[in-house]
N, C-alpha and C positions, 0 to 999 in steps of 0.2 A: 504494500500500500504506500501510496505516495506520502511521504512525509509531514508535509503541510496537510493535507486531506484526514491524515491520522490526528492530528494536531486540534483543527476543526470538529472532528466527531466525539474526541473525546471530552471537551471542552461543553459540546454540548450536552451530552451523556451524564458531565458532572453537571450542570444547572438543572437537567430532570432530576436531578437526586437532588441537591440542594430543596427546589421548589419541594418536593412528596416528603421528604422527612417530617415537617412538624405538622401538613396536614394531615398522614399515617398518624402521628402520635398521638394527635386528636381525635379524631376516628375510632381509633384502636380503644381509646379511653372513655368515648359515645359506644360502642358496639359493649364492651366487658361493663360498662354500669346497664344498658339494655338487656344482656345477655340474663337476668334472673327471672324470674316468672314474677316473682311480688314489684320488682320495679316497675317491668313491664306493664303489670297493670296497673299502679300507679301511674304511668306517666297516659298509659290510654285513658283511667277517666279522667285525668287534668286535660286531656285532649277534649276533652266533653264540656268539662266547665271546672271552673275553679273550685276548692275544694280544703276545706278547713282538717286538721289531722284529725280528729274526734271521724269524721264522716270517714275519712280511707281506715279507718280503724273499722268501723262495722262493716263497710264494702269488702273487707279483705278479710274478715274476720283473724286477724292476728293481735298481737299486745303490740301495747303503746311502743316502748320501747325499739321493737321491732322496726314497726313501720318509720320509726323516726330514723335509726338507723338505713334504712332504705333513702329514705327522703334525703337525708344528708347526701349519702354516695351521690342520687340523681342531680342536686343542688349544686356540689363542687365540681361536677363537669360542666354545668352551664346546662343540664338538658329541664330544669324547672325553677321557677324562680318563685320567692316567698316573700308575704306582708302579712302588714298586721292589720287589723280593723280590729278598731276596741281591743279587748284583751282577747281574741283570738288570733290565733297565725293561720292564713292559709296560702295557698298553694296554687302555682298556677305552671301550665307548660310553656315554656319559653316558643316566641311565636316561631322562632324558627325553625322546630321542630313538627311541627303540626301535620303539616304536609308530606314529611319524613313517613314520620310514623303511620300518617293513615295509610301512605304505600308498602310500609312494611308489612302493617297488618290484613291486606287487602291480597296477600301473596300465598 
């Protein structure tokens, strides 16, 4: 291979790489917090409607602690975002996801 031409290909080869590293890492980070069945359906009915942790407690019938633990994992990747109203906290899916997930689930 002509020198220069090998020079050119590899140059671009390393910018694909550069570019896919931290969206893979992100991804990879969306896919393993989606990857459990209880997040999962957390994050499908915040796809519904917003959602106070008391309510994903009786939907999921699991303990408190649980489902918050759940909620945290989803929270620190960015796949739901939380407020407060009054002294409740609730829960909502990050809009970006929305359209995500109904193709996921539609598969």
């Amino acid at each position: 291979m002509d020198p220069e031409k090998k020079k050119e290909w590899e140059e671009k080869m390393l910018q694909e790489i550069d570019f896919l590293d931290n969206d893979i890492k992100k991804a990879s980070e969306i896919f393993s917090a989606l990857g459990h069945p209880i997040r999962l359906k957390i994050a499908y009915f915040l796809s519904q409607r917003d959602h106070c942790v008391c309510e994903l407690i009786f939907k999921l019938n699991e303990r408190q602690n649980l489902v918050s633990h759940h909620l945290a994992i989803l929270k620190n990747c960015g796949v739901i975002e939380a407020y407060n109203v009054s002294k409740w906290r609730f829960y909502r899916l990050n809009p970006e996801f929305g359209d995500i997930l109904n193709n996921i689930l539609k598969m």
